[in-house]
Structures are given as structure tokens and as C-alpha cells.
N, C-alpha and C positions, 0 to 999 in steps of 0.2 A: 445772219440777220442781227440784227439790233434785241438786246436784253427784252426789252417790251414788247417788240413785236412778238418776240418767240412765246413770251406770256399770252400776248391777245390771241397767238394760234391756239395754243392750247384751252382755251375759256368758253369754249362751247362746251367741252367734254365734261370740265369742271361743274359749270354751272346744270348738266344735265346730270352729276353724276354716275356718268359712264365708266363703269368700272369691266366692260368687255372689251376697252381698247386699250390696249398697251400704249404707253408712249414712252420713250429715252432723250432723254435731254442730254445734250453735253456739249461741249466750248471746245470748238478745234480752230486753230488757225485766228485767235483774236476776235472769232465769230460762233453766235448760240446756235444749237443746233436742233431740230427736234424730229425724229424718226418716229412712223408710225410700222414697224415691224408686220408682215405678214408673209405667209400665214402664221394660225395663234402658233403652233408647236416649234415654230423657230425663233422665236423672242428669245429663250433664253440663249440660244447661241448669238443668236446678233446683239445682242446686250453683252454679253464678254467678247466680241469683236470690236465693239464701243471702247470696253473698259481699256481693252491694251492703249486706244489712243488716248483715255480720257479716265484716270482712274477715280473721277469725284464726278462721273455719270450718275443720272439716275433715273431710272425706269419706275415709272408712275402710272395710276390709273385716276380718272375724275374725282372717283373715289375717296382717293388719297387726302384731298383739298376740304371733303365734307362740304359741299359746296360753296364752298367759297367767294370771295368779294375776290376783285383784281387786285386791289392794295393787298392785300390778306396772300395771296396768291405769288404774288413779286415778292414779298418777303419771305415768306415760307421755302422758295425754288431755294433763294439766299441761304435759310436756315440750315435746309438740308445739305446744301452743298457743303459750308462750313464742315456741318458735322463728318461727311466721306474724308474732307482736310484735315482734320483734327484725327480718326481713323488711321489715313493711310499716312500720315507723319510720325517718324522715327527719334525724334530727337529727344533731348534729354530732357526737353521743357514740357515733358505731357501733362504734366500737373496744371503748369499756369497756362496751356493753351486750351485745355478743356476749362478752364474759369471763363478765358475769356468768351471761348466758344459756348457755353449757357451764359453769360454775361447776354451774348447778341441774341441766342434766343428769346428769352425774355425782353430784351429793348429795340431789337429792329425799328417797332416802328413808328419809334421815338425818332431816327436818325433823320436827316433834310433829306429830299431826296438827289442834294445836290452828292451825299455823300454815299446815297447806295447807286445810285447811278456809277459815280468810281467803284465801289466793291463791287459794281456785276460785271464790271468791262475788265478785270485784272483777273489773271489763271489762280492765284492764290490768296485768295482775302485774309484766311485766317492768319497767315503768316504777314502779311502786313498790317492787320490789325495788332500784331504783339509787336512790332516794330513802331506804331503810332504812342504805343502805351509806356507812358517811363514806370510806371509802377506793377506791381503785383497784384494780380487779382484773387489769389486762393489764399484761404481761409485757415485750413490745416483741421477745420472742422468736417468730420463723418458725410453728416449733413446737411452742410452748408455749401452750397456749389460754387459760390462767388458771393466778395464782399459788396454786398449789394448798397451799404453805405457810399461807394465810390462809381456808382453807378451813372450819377448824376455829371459826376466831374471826370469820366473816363469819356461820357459823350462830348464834351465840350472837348477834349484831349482831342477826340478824333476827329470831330469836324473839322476843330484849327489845320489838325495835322493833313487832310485831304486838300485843304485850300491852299496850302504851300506846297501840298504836291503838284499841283496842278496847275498852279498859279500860271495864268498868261502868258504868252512873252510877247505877244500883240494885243492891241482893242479889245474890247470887249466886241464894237462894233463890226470887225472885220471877223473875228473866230464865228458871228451869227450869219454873216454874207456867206463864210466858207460851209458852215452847216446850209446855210439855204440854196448853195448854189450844187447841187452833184456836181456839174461839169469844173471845179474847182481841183480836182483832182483829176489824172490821168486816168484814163482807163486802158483796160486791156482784154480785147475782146478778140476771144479766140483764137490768142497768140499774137495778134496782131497790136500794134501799140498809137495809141490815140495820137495824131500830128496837129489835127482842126476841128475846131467843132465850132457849129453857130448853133444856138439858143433859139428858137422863133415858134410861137404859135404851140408850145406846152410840148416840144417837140425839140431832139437833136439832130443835126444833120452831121456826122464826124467820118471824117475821113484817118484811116492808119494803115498803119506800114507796118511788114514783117520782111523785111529784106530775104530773109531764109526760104520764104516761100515761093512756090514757083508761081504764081502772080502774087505780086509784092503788094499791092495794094485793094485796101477795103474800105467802101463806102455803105453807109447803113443810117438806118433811123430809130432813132432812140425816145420812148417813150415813158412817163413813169403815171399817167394821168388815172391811175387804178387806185379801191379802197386801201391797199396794203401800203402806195406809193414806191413800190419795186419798179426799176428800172428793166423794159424791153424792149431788145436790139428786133427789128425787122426789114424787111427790102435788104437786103447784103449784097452786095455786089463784088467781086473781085479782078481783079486785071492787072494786068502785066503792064499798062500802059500807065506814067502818069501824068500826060495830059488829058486822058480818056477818066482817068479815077477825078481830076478838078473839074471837067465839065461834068462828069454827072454831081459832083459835091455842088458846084454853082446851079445846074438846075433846079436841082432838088430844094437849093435856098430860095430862090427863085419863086417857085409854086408857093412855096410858105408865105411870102409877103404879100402873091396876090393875093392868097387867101387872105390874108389880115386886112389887107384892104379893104378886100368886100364883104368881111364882116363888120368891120369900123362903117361902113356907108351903109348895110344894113340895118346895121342900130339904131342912126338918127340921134346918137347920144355925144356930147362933149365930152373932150378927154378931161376926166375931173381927179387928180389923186387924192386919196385919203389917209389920213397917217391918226398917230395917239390922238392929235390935240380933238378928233371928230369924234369922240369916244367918251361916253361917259365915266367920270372918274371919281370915280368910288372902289374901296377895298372889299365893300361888304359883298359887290355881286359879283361871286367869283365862278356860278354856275353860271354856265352860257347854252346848256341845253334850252331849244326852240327859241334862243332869242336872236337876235340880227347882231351879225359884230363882222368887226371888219380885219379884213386880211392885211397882214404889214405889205406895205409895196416892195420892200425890198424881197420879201418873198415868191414874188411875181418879175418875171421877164420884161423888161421896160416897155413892151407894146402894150402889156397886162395892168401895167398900175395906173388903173383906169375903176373910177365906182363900181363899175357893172360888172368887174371881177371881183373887185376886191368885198365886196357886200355880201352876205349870206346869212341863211339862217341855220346855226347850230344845230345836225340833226342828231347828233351823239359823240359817243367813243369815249374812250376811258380819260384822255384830257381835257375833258370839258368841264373838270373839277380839278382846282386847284388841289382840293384835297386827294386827289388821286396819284395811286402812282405810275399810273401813265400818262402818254401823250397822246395817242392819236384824235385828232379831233374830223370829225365827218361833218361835210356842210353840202348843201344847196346851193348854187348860187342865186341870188333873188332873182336876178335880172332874170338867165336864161335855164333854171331850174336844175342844168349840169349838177353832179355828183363828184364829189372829192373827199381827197385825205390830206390832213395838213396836220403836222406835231403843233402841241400848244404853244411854243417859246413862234408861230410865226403867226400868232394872233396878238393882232394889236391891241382889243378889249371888246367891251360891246358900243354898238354903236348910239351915240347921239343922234337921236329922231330931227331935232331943231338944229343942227346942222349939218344933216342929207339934205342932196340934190331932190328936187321936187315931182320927179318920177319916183324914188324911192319912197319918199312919203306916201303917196299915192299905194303903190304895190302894197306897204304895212297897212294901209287901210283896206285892203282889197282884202288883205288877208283875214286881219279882226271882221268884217264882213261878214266873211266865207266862215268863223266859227261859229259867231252869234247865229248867221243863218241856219246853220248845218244845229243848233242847239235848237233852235225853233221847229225846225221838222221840215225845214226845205232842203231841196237838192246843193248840195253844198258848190257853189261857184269856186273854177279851177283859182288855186290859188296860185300857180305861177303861169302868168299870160304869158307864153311866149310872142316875142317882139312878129308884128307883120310882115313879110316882104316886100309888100309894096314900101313906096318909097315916101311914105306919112314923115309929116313932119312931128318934131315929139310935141309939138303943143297941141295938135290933134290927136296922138297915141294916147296924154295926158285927158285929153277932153274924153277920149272913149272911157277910159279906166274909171273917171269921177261918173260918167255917165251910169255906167256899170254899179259902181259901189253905191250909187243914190235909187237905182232900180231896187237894189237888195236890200237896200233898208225900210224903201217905201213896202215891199214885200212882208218884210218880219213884222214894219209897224200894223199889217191889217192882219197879221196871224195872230199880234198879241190882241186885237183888239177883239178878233172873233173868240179868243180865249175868256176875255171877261165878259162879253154878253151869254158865253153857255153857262158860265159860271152865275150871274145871276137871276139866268132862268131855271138851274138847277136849285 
């Protein structure tokens, strides 16, 4: 899993304090890892089963963290890791790489998170961190751990030096398509090796081949529409035959498009895309918790970048703050109140109320509504109407919704009013 994610798993334990679960972190295979060891009396054998494959493991309790914030937490995992690096290194340079190793303690998190993002995805930081460095960071003084004079100009060393590492050798815009799209890569799912896949309705449909098997071929469905956004394979099929593996591959595409159809005829709604320019712009509002913002289209599947996907209201997750350092962001969809996970870099910003489509106005007023009402002391009106079945046209879905929101105000208007006549009888 991804540096973040392994953070957000572990952030329940953290923020409760739980210091009766074990947990061991460690990087195998280019991937974070996080083991919850059981039962208690075999932790410490499974933690030296860790270690042979991972000797800068580390076995934590919530504890550990003092409860901690998620920034605080993402650099901390960093910190310590450093330090088992600085540990279990032999070289001759122990001097300058315990410098620079409490250099990063104390400055973590100062650094972009462009740049610890590379420090958590690489087996050895510390030692690429003295590779970024042309200078010397020890002292020669007792106790003085680092010249902290050059503190300032070691970070600036290192950012440059990440950016060159890393630097492009495509777009900007193609390396965010290849992060938005999973299927941009091959997969290889249970030996067997991806040939086809179509994309439709939040759903893969892939067909692969493992020649070595005795039915060579597998067809399956691929989903990732869950809070974590983890990819799962379901319906498998296998078969020796392969025109029997493309007709079931062509059905299974098939079902997905009538579905999308007769959700599209469901809706009653115009295909509307929405990109930046629908987006309020401004640098100051860089929280998007409980606000409306909209999802980048390239991040949605081309039947998707359509309003009533890409519209939501921000229910959380640790990238909902720019200040954060993570991404996961959690939304709602307005339209049909579904639940998703999307990383920050596939949020376009928040949304411009004056240029949403005019169902969407409507719902943001249904919603403000349903607070003020719910503040008054009435039953608080659902605030995600899901769309009718029947086959309403939207200027009549539109007409119920205004209806609705005008009932709820004429409501609160005679609550407040009954509020000031007790008031001046009292």
C-alpha cells in the first residue's frame, strides 16, 4: 500500500491511544506494510521474522505517537525509520549521518510534502539524504548534534536535489492521467497476466492469460469504489477456451453499458462537464471539509464526467487540508448521496455556486434548509433527495425541490415568530 494509506490504517489506534495492540510497519517489495501480530505473546517472534526481511521495521503501539495529529504521525513513522538507518549503517560516515539524521528530526516538517513523499517511497532515505547534501553537517562539538546554522540552506539542498531526481520525462498532464487511471498499468492477477480491460460504470471488465495454466484463460471484475480505494477482483472465470473467455469478456461489457444507459435516462439530467475554470479561485480556501467541490473529469471514466458525478460535498479525510499530509479525501456525491475516496491531487477545488447547473443550486439550498431547520428544532429535511424513478422531467424534479425548500422556510419563519411572542409574554 501506499506511505499514506499505511498512516490512515494505523490512525485510529493512534488517536485512541491504544497501547494493547501491537503494530509493525515495514517496506517490502517497493510497498508499506502494516502487521497487526496475534496473539500478544508472539509479537516478538513475528517482529524478528519482520526484521530479517526489513531491518529499519518498526513495531509500535498508539501509544508511541501521544496522540497524535496525521502530519505529526507521517513524519514521526519517517523519523524513526531514519534513525534504525542511521543504526543499522556501518560505514565510516557515522558521524555525519547521525547529523544529518537529527538534522531531519528536528526539520521534517518543514520539508514540501513533494519531498517526503520521495523519502517514504525509497528503501534508504538516510543515505540519500547524505547524497543530496554537498556539505557537512557535524559540529565536532559534545553537544551540538548539527550545525543548525545550515539548516535553513540543507532544506533548500534537498528539495532542489528531489526535483532533479524525479524530474518528468513526460507531462505533467499524462504522469496525473497515469496516477488517475489504475488500468494504466498491467496487472497480474493470480498469475495470470492482463490482455483487455474496459473501464465502464466504476468497474473493470479484464480479460488474461497465463498460458502455463491448464485453462489459460480469466475473465473477472474489477472494482476499487470502497473508502480505502483498493482494487477487487470478483466473478472469475476461467477456461481453456478463447472464444468462450471474449464472449463472456463482450457480455459482461455489455451489461455495464445498459446499466449506464438506464441510469443516464433515470437522471433526467444533461451531460454537463465541469473542470477548474467552475471552481472558485482563491488560495485562501484551502479546507474543503463540508463544502461542495468538484471532482477533476479526467479523474472519472468518460461516461462519468458528467455534474452529478463530479459534484460532492466534502465529508472528510486527511486531504482535505492542504496543510495536511495526506490525501485521502471522502465525499458524497450531491446528486445521488453515494460515498467515495478520492486523493487530493483529483480534486479540482471547491465549487462555484454561480456557475452550477441549476438542480445543483437547488440541492445547496435544500441543504442550508435542512440546517437552519434542524437549528430551529424541526425535523431536519433529508438532505440528499435521491432522484425519482419515475420519468419526471428535471424542470418538475426542480419544481418539487424549490417547493420543498419554500415549505421549510415558511416552517422555521412561524417557529421564529412563535419564539418572540413567548418571549414577550414572558
Amino acid at each position: 500500500m501506499k506511505y499514506d494509506e499505511m498512516i490512515e490504517r494505523i490512525m485510529p489506534l493512534v488517536l485512541e491511544g491504544d497501547q494493547s495492540t501491537s503494530f509493525i510497519i515495514s517496506r517490502q517489495n517497493d510497498e508499506w506494510i502494516v502487521n497487526y501480530p496475534y496473539p500478544e505473546e508472539n509479537v516478538s517472534e513475528f517482529y524478528n521474522n519482520v526484521l530479517e526481511a526489513d531491518p529499519f521495521a518498526l513495531m509500535l503501539t498508539g501509544r508511541d505517537f501521544a496522540f497524535g495529529s496525521f502530519p505529526f504521525v507521517y513524519d514521526d513513522v519517517l523519523r524513526q525509520r531514519l534513525g534504525k538507518e542511521y543504526m543499522f549503517d556501518s560505514s565510516a560516515d557515522k558521524d555525519k549521518l547521525g547529523a544529518i539524521s537529527r538534522f531531519f528530526d528536528d526539520n521534517a516538517a518543514l520539508f514540501s510534502q513533494y519531498a517526503m513523499t520521495y523519502l517514504a517511497d525509497i528503501d534508504r532515505p538516510l543515505a540519500a539524504l547524505q547524497e543530496m547534501l554537498p556539505f557537512d553537517m557535524t559540529t565536532g562539538h559534545e553537544y551540538w548534534q548539527y550545525n543548525e546554522d545550515l539548516a535553513d540552506i540543507a532544506i533548500e539542498h534537498i528539495e532542489k536535489a528531489v526535483h532533479e531526481r524525479i524530474k518528468p520525462e513526460i507531462s505533467a498532464a499524462s504522469h496525473e492521467a497515469d496516477i488517475d487511471n489504475p488500468a494504466s498499468q498491467k496487472r497480474n492477477i493470480e498469475g495470470y497476466e492482463e490482455k483487455l480491460c474496459i473501464h465502464l460504470a466504476r468497474r473493470y471488465v479484464v480479460l488474461a492469460e497465463n498460458p502455463a495454466a491448464e485453462k489459460p484463460y480469466l475473465v473477472c471484475n474489477i472494482r476499487w469504489d470502497n473508502l480505502l480505494g483498493i482494487e477487487t477482483g470478483y466473478n472469475k472465470v476461467v477456461t481453456d477456451s478463447y472464444l468462450e473467455a471474449m464472449r463472456e469478456f463482450t457480455n459482461r461489457t455489455g451489461d455495464l453499458i445498459t446499466a449506464l444507459e438506464t441510469e443516464r435516462k433515470e437522471s433526467g439530467l444533461p451531460f454537463h462537464t465541469l473542470n477548474e475554470t467552475h471552481c472558485v479561485q482563491s488560495r485562501h480556501n484551502t479546507d474543503w471539509a463540508d463544502r461542495l467541490i468538484v471532482i477533476k473529469p479526467q479523474s472519472l471514466a468518460p461516461e462519468y464526467r458528467s455534474a452529478e458525478h463530479q459534484l460532492a460535498i466534502c465529508t472528510g479525510g486527511f486531504g482535505a487540508s492542504s496543510d495536511a499530509r495526506g490525501s485521502a479525501v471522502y465525499i458524497q456525491e450531491l446528486f445521488s448521496g453515494k460515498e467515495y475516496r478520492y486523493d487530493r491531487h483529483q480534486i479540482a477545488g471547491e465549487a462555484d455556486l454561480s456557475k452550477m447547473p441549476e438542480w445543483a443550486r437547488v440541492q445547496m439550498a435544500l441543504r442550508q434548509t435542512a440546517v437552519e431547520s434542524d437549528f430551529f428544532g424541526h425535523n431536519k429535511p433529508p438532505v440528499q433527495a435521491k432522484p425519482p424513478k419515475s420519468k419526471k422531467s428535471l424542470l418538475e424534479k426542480l419544481d418539487n425541490a424549490k417547493e420543498t425548500a419554500r415549505q421549510a422556510e415558511a416552517q422555521k419563519s412561524g417557529q421564529v415568530e412563535k419564539i418572540k411572542k413567548r418571549s414577550e409574554r414572558e
